[in-house]
N, C-alpha and C positions, 0 to 999 in steps of 0.2 A: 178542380178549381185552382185558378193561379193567384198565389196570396200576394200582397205586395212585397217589395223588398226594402222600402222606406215611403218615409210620408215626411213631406216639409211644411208647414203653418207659418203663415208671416201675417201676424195680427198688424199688420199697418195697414193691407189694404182693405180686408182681410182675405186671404187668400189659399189654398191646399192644393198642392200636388202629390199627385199617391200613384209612385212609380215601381210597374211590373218588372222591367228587365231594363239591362244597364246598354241596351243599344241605339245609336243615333237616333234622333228624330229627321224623316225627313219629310214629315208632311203633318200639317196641323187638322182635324176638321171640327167644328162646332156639332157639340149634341143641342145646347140652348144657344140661336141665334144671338148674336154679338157677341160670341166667343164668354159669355160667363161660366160657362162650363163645354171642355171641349178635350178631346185624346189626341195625342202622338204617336204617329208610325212610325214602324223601320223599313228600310226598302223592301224587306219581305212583306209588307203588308202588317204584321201582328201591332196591338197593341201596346204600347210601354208604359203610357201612363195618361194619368188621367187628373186634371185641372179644371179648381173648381174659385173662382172668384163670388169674392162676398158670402164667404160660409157664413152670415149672419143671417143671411136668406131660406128657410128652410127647403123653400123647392128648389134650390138649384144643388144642395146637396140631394136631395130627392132622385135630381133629376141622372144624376152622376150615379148614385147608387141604384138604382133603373137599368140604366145602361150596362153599367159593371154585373148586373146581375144575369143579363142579356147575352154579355161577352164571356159567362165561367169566368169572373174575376172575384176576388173577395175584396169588400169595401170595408175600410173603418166603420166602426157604429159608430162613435163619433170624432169626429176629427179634432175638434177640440183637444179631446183626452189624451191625444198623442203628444201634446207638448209636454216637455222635460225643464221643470223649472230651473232658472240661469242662477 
């Protein structure tokens, strides 16, 4: 299973990115129609990471953590918890 190598939270929108490998993206696709949750490729095709808008939503982390689970990726339990108070 591939763990992540960082996770970023930006509670303004609210939003999570939870990135596998440190290589370009060069292709976006939607796992949830309108891109509220959706992965980036590398021109090899593999996975790098995985974005998730409105983590306030339970199913769209749901839906992230689904797929992650689909691709041998390991998902934060919760994304939340990765934040590092400033």
């Amino acid at each position: 299973m591939t763990k992540p190598i960082g996770v970023r939270v930006d509670l303004e929108v609210p939003a999570a990115y939870v990135t596998y490998s440190e290589s370009m993206s060069v292709e976006t696709r939607d796992i949830v129609e309108g891109g509220a949750v959706a992965y980036d490729l590398d021109d090899a095709g593999a996975i790098i990471g995985l974005e998730v808008l409105w983590i306030d939503d339970p199913t769209h982390v749901e839906a992230a953590r689904v797929f992650a689970t689909q691709h041998d990726l390991a998902f934060p339990r919760d994304l939340r918890g990765n934040l590092v108070a400033a």
